[in-house]
TIMI-2910 file (N, C-alpha, C, CB; in pm, 1 decimal, decimal comma, always signed):
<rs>
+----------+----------+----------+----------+----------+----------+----------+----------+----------+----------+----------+----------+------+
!      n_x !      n_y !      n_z !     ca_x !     ca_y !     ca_z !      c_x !      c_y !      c_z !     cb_x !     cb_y !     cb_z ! resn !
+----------+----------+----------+----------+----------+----------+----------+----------+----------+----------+----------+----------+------+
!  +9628,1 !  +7397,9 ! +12943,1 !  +9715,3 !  +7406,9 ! +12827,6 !  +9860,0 !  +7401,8 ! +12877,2 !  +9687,3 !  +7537,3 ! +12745,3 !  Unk !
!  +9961,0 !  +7293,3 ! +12851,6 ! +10099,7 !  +7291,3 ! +12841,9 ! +10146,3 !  +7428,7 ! +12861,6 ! +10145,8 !  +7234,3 ! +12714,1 !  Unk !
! +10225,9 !  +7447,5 ! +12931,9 ! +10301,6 !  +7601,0 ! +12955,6 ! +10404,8 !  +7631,6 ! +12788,1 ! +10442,8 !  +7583,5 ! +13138,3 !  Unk !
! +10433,5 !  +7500,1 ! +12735,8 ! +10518,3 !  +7566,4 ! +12618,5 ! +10423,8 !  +7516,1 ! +12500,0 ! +10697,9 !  +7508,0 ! +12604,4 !  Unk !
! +10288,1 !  +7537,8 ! +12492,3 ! +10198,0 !  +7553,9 ! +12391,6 ! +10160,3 !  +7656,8 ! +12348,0 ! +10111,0 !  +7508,2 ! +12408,5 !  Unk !
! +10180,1 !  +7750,3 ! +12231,0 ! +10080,3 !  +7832,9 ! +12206,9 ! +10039,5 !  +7828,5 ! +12068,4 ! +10113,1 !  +7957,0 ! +12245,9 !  Unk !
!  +9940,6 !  +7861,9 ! +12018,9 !  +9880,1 !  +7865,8 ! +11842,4 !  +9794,0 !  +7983,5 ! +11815,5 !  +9772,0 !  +7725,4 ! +11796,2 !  Unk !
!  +9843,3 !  +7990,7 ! +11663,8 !  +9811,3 !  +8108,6 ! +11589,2 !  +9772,0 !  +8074,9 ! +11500,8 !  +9889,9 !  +8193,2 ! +11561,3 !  Unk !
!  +9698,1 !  +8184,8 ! +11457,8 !  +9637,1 !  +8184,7 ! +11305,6 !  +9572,3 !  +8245,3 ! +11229,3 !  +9583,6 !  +8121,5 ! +11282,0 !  Unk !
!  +9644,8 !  +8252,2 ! +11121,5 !  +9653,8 !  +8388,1 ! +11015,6 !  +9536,8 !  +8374,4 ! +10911,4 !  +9813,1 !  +8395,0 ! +10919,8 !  Unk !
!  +9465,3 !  +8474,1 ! +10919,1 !  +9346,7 !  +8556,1 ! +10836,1 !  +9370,3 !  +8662,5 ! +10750,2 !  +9256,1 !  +8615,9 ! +10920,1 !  Unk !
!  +9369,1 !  +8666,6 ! +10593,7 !  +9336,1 !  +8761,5 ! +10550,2 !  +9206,5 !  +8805,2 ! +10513,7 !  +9396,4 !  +8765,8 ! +10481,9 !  Unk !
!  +9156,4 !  +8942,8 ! +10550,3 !  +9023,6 !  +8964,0 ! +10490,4 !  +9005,9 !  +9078,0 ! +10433,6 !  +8925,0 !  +8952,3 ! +10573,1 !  Unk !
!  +8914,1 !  +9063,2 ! +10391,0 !  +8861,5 !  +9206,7 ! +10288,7 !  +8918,5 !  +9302,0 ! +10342,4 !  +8699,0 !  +9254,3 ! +10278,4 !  Unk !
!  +8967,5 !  +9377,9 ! +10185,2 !  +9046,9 !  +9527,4 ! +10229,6 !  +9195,6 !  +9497,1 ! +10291,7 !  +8949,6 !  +9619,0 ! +10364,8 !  Unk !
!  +9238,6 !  +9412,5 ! +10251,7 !  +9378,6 !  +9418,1 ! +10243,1 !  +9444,9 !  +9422,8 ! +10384,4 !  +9417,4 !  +9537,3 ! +10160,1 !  Unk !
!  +9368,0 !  +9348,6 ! +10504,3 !  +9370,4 !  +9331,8 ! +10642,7 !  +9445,8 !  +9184,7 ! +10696,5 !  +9217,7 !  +9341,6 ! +10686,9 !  Unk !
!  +9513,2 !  +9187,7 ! +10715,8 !  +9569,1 !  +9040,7 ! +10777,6 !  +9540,1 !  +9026,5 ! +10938,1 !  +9748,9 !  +9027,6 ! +10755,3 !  Unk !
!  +9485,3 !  +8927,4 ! +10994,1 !  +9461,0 !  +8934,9 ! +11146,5 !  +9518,2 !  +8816,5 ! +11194,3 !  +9309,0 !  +8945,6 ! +11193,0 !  Unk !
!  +9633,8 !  +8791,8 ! +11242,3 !  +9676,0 !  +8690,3 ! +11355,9 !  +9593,0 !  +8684,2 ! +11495,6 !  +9823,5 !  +8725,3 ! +11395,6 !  Unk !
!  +9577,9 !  +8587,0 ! +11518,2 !  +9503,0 !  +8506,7 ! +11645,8 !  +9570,3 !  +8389,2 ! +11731,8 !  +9376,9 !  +8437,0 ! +11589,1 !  Unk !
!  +9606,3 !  +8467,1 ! +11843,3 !  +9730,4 !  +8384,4 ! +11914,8 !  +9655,7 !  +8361,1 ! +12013,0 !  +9878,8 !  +8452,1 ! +11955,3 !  Unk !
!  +9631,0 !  +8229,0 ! +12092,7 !  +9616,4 !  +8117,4 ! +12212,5 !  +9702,9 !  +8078,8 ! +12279,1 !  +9577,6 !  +8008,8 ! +12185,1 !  Unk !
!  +9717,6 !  +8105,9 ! +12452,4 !  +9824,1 !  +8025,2 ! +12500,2 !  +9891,5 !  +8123,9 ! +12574,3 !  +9910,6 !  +7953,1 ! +12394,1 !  Unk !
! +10023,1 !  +8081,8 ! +12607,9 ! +10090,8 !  +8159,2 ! +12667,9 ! +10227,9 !  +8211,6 ! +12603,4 ! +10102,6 !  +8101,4 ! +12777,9 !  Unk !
! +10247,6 !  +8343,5 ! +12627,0 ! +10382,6 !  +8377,5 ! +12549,8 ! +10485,3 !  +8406,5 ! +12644,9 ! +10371,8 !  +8502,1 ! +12452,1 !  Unk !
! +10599,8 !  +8346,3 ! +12668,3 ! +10729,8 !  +8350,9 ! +12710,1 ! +10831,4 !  +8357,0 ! +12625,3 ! +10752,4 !  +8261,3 ! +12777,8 !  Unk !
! +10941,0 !  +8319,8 ! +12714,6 ! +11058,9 !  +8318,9 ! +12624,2 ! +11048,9 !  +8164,2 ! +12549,7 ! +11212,4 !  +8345,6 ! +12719,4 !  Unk !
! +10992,8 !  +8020,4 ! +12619,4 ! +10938,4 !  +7923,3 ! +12550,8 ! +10891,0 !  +7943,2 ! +12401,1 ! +10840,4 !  +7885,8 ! +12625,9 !  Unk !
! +10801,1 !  +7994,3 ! +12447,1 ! +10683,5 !  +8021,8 ! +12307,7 ! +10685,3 !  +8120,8 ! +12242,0 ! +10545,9 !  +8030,4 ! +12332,2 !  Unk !
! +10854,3 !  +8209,2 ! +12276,1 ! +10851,6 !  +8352,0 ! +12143,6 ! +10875,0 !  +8331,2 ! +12006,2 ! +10967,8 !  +8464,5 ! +12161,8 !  Unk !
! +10926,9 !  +8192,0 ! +12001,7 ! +10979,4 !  +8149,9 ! +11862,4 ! +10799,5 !  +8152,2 ! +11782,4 ! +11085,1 !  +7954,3 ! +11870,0 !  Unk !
! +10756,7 !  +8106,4 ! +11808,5 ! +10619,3 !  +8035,4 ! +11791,0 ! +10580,4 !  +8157,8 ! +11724,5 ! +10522,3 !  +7978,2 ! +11931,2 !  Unk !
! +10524,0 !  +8225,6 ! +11803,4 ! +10519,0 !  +8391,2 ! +11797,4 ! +10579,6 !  +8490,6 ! +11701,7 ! +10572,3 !  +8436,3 ! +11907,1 !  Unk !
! +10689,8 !  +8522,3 ! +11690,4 ! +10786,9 !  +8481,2 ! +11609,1 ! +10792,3 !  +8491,0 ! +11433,6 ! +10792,6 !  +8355,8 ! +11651,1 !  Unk !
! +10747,3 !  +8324,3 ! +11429,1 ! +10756,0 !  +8280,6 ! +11319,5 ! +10572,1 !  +8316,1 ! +11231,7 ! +10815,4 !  +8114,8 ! +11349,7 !  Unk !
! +10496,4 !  +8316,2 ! +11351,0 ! +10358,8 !  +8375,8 ! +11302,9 ! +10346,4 !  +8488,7 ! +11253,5 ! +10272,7 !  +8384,7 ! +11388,5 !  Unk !
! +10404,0 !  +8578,4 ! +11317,6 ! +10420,9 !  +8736,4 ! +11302,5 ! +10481,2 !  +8755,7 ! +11132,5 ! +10552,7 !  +8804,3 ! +11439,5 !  Unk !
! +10564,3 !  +8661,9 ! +11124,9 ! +10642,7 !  +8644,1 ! +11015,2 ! +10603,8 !  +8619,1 ! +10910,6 ! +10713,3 !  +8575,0 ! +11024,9 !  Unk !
! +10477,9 !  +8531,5 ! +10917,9 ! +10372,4 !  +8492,0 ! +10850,9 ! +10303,2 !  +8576,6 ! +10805,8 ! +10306,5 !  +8424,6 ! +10905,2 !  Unk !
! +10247,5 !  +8654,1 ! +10869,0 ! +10126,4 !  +8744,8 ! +10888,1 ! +10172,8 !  +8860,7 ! +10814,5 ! +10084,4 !  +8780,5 ! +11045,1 !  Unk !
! +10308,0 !  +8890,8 ! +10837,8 ! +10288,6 !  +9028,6 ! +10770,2 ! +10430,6 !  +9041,5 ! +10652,7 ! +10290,1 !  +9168,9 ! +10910,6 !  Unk !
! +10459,4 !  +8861,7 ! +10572,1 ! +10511,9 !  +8877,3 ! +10493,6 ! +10492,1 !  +8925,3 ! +10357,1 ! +10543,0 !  +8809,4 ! +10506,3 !  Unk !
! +10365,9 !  +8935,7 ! +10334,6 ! +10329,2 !  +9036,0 ! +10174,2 ! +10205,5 !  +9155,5 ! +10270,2 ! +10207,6 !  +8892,3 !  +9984,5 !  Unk !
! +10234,7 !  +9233,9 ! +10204,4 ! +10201,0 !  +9371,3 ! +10242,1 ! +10016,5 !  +9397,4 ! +10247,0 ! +10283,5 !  +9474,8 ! +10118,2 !  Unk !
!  +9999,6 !  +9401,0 ! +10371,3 !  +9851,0 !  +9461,7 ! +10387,6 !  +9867,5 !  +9576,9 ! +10427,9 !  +9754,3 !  +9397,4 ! +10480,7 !  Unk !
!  +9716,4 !  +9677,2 ! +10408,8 !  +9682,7 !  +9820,3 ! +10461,0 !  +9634,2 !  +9814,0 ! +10633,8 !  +9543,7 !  +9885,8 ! +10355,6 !  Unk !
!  +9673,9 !  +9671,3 ! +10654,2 !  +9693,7 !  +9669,4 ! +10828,5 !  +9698,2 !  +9525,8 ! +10891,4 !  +9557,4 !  +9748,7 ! +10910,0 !  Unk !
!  +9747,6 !  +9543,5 ! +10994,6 !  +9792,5 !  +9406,3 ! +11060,0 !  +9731,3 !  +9438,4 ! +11172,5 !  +9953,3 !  +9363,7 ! +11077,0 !  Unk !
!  +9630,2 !  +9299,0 ! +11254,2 !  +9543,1 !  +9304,2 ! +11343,0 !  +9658,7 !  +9143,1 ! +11470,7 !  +9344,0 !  +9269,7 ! +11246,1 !  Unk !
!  +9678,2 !  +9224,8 ! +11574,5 !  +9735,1 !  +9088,2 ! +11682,9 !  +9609,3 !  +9064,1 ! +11767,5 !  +9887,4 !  +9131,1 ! +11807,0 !  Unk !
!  +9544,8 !  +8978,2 ! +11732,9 !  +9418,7 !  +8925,7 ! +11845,2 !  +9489,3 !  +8839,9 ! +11960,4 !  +9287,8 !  +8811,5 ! +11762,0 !  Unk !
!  +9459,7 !  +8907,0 ! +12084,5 !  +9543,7 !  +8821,4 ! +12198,8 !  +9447,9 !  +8793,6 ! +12280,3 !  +9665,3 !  +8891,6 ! +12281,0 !  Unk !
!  +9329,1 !  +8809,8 ! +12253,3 !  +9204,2 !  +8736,1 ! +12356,9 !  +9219,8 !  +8608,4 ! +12358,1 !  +9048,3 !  +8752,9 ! +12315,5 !  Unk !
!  +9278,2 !  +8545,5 ! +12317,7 !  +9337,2 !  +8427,9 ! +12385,3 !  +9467,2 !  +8355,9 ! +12446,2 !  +9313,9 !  +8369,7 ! +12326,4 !  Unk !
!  +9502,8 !  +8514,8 ! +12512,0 !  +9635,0 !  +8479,7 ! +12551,2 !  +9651,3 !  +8493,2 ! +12711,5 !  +9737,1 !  +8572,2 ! +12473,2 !  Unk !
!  +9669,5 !  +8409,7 ! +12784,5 !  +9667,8 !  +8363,6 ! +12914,8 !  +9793,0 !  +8428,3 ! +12998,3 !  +9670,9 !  +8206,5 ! +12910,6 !  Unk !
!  +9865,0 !  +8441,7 ! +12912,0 ! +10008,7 !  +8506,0 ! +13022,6 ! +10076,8 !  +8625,6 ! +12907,6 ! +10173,5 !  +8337,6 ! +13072,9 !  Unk !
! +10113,9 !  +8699,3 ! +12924,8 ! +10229,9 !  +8799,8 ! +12807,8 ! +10385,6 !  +8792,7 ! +12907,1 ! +10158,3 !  +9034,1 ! +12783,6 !  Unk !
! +10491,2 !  +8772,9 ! +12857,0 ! +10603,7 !  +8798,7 ! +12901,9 ! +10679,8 !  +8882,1 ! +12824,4 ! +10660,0 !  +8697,5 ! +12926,1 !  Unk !
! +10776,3 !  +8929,9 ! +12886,6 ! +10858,0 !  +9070,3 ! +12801,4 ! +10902,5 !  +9024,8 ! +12681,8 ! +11000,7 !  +9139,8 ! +12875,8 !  Unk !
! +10921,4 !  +8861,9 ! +12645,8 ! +10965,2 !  +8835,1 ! +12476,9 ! +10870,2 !  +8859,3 ! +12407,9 ! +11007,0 !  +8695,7 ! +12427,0 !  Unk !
! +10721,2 !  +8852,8 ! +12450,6 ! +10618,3 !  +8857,7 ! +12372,4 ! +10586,6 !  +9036,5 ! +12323,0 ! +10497,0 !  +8779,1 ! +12461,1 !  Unk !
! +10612,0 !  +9092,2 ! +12429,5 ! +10581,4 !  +9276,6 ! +12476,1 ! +10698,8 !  +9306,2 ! +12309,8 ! +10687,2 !  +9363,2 ! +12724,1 !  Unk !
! +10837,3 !  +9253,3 ! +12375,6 ! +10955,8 !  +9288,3 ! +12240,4 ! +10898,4 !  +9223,2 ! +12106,9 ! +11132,6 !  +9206,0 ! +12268,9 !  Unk !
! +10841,1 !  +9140,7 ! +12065,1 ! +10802,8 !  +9085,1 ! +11938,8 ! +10691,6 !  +9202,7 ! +11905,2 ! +10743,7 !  +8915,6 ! +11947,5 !  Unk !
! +10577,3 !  +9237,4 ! +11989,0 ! +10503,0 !  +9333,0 ! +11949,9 ! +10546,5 !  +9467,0 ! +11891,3 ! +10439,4 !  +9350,1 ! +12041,8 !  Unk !
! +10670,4 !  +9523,4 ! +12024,0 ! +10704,5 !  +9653,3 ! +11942,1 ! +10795,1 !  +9673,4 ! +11835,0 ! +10746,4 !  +9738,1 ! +12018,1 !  Unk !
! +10909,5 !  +9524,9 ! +11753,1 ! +10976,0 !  +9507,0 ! +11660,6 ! +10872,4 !  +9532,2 ! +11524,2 ! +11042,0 !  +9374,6 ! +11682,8 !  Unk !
! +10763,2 !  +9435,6 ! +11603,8 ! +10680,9 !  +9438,1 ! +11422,7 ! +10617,7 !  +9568,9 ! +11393,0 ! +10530,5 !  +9316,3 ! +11397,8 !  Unk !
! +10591,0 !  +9604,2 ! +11519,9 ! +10547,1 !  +9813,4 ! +11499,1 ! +10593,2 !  +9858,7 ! +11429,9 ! +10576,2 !  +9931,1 ! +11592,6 !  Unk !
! +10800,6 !  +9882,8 ! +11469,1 ! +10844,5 !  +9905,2 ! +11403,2 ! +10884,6 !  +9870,4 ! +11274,3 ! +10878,1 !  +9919,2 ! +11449,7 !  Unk !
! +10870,0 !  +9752,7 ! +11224,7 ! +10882,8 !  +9703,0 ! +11092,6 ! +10772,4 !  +9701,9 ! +11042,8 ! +10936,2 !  +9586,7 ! +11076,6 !  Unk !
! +10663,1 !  +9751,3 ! +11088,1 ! +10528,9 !  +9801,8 ! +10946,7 ! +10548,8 !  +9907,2 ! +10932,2 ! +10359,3 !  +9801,3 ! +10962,5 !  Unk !
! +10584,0 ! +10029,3 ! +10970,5 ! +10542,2 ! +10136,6 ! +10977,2 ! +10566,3 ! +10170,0 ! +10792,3 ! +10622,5 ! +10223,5 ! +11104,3 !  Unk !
! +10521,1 ! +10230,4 ! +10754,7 ! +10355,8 ! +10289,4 ! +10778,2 ! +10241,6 ! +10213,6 ! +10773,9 ! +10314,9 ! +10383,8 ! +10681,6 !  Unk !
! +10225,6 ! +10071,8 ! +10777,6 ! +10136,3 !  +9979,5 ! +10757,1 ! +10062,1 !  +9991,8 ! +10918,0 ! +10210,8 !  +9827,8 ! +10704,9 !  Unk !
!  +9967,2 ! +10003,0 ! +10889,4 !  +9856,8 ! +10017,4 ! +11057,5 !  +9858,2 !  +9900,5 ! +11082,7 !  +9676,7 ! +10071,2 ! +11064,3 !  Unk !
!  +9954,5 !  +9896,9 ! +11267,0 !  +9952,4 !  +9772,6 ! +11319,6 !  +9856,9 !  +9813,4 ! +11470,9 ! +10125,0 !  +9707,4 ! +11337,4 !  Unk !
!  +9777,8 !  +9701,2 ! +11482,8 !  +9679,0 !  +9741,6 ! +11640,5 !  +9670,7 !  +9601,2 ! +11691,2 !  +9486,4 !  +9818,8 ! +11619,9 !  Unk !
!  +9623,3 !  +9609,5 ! +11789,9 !  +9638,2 !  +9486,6 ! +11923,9 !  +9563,0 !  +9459,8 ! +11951,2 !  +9685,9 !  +9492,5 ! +12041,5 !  Unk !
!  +9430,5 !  +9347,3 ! +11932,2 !  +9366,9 !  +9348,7 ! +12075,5 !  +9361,3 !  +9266,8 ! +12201,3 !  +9264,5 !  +9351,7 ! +12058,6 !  Unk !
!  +9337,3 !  +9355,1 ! +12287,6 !  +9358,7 !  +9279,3 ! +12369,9 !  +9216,1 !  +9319,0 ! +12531,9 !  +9538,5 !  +9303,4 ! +12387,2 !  Unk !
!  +9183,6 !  +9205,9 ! +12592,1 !  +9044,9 !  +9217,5 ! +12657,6 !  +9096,0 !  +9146,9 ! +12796,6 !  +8902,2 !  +9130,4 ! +12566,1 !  Unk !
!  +9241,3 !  +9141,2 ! +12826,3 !  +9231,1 !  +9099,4 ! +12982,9 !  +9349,0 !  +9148,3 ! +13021,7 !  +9215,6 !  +8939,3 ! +13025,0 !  Unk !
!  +9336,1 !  +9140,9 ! +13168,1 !  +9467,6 !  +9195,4 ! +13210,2 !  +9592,9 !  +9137,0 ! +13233,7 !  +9452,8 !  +9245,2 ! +13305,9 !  Unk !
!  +9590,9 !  +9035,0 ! +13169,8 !  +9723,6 !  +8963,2 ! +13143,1 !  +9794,1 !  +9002,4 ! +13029,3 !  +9707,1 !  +8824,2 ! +13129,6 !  Unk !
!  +9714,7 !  +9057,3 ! +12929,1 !  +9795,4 !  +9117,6 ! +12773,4 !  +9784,8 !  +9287,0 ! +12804,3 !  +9682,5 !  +9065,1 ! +12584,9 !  Unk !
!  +9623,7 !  +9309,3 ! +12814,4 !  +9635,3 !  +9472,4 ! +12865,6 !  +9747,6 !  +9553,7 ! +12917,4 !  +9556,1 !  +9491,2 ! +12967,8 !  Unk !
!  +9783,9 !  +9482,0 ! +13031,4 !  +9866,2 !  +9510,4 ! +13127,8 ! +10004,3 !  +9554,0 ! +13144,3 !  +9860,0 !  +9433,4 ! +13175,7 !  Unk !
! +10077,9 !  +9412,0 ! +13080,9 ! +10172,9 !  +9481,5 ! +13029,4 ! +10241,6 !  +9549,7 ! +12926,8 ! +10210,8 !  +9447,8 ! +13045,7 !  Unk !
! +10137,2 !  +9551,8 ! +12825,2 ! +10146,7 !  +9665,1 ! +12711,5 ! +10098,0 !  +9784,0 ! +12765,1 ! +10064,3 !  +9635,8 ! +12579,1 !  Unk !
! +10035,1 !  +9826,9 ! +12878,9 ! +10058,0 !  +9995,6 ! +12941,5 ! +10176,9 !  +9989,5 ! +13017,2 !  +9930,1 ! +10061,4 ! +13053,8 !  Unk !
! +10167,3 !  +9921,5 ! +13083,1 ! +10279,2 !  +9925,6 ! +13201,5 ! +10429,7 !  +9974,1 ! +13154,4 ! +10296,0 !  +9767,1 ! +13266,1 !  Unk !
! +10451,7 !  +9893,5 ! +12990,1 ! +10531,1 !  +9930,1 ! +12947,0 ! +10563,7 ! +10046,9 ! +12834,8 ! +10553,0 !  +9844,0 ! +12936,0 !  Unk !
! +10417,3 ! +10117,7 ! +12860,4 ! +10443,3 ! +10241,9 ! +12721,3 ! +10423,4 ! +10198,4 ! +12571,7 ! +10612,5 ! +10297,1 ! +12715,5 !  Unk !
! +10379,3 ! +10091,1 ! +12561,2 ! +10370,7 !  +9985,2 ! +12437,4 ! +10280,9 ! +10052,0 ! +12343,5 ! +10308,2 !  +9828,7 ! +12476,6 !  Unk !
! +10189,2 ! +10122,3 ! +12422,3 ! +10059,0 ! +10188,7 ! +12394,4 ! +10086,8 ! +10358,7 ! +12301,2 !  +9978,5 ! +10209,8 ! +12568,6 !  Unk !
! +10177,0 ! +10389,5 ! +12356,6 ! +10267,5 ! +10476,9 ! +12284,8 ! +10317,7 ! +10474,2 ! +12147,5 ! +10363,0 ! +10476,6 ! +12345,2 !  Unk !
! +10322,7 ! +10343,4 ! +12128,9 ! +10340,4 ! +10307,2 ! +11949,5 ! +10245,8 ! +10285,7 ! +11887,5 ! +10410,9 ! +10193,0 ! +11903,3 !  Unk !
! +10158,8 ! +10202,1 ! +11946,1 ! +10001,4 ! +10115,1 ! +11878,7 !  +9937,5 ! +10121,4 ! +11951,2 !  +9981,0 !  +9970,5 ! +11839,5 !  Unk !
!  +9799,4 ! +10145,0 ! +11850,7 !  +9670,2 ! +10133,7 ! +11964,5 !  +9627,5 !  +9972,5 ! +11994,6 !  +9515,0 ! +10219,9 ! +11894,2 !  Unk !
!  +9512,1 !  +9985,3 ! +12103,8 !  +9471,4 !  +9866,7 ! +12149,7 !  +9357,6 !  +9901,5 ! +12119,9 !  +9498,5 !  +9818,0 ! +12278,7 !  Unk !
!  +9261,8 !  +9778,8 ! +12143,4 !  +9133,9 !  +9765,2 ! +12150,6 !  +9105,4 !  +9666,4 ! +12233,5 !  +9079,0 !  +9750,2 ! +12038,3 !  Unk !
!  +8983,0 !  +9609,0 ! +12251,9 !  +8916,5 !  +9531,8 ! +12370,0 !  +8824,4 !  +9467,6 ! +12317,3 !  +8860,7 !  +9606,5 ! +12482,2 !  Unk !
!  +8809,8 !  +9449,6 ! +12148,0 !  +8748,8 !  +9396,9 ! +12062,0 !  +8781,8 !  +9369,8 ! +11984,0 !  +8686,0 !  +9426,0 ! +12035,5 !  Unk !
!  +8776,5 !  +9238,8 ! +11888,1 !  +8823,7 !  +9231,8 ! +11757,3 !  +8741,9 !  +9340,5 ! +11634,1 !  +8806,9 !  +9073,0 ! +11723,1 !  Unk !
!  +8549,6 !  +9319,7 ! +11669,5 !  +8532,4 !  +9442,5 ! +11612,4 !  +8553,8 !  +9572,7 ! +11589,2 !  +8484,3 !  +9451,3 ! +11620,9 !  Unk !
!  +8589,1 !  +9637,7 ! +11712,4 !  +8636,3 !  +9734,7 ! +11725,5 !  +8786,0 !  +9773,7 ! +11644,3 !  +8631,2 !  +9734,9 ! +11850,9 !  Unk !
!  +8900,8 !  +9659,8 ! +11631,6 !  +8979,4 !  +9675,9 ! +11562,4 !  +8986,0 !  +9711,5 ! +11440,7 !  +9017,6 !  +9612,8 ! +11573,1 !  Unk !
!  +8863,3 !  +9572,0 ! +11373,4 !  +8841,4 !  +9603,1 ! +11235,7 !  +8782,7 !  +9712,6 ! +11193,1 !  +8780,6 !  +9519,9 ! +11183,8 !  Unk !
!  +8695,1 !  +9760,6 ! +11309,1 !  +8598,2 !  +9899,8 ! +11256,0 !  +8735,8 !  +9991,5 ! +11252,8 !  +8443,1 !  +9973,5 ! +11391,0 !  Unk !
!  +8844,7 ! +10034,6 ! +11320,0 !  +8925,9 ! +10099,4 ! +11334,8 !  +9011,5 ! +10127,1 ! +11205,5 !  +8977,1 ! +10052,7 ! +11432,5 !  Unk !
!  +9084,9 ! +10002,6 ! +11121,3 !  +9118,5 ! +10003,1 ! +11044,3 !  +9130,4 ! +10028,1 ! +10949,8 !  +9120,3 !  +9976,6 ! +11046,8 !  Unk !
!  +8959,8 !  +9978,7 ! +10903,2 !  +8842,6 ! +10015,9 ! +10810,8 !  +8779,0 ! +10107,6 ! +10739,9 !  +8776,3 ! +10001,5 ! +10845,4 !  Unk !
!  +8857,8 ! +10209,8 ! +10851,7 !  +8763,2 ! +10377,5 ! +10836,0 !  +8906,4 ! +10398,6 ! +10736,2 !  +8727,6 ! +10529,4 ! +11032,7 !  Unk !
!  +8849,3 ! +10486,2 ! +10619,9 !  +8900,6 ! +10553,5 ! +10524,6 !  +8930,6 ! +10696,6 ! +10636,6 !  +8790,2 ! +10564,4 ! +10379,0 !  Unk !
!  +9122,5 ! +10715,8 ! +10603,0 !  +9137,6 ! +10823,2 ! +10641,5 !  +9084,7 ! +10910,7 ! +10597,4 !  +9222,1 ! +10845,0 ! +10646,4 !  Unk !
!  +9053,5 ! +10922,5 ! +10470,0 !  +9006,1 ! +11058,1 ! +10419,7 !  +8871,7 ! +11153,4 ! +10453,2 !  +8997,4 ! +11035,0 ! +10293,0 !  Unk !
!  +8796,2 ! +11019,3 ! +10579,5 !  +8693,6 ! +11048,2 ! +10632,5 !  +8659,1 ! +11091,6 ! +10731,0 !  +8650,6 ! +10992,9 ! +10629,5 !  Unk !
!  +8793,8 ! +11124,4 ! +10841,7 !  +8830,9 ! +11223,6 ! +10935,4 !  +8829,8 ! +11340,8 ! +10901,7 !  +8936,0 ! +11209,9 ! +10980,8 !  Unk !
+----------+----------+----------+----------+----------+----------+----------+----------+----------+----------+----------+----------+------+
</rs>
């Protein structure tokens, strides 16, 4: 894959869930890309926003900063990550990222996460 390729793509599903699905690599190249998806994804209001990065081959610090902006611009809307290698893993601990949003290592696992009615804790 081209180093300044990456693609996304936005899912809404049952229960008021939006899930972006990003491929490729994220740099400072491909933050626009990124970016403008994110932008996508969480321009009318869901009860949570899902970043699927199991298909993301490299993370760079524009990509790490796009993650923790949109954190901060859902809140209170449940935003989670997943992510299953150590190219995305990685530097979302490394950098405390994990501290704002959770991760997962599954897309199921996300959705099961989401899913659960607080009131059922």
């Amino acid at each position: 894959m081209p180093r300044d390729l990456l693609t996304t793509r936005v899912r809404r599903l049952a229960g008021d869930i939006t899930v972006l699905s990003v491929d490729g690599e994220i740099d400072l190249a491909t933050a626009g890309i990124l970016d403008a998806a994110v932008a996508d994804a969480t321009a009318t209001a869901s009860h949570a926003v899902v970043v699927d990065l199991t298909g993301v081959d490299f993370m760079g610090s524009a990509g790490l900063r796009i993650l923790a902006q949109t954190h901060e611009r859902l809140v209170p809307t449940t935003f989670v990550v997943v992510t299953d290698r150590a190219a995305t893993r990685r530097p979302i601990e490394v950098t405390g990222l994990t501290e704002l949003f959770s991760t997962f290592a599954t897309l199921d696992a996300a959705l099961a996460a989401v899913r659960r009615d607080p009131d059922d804790s």
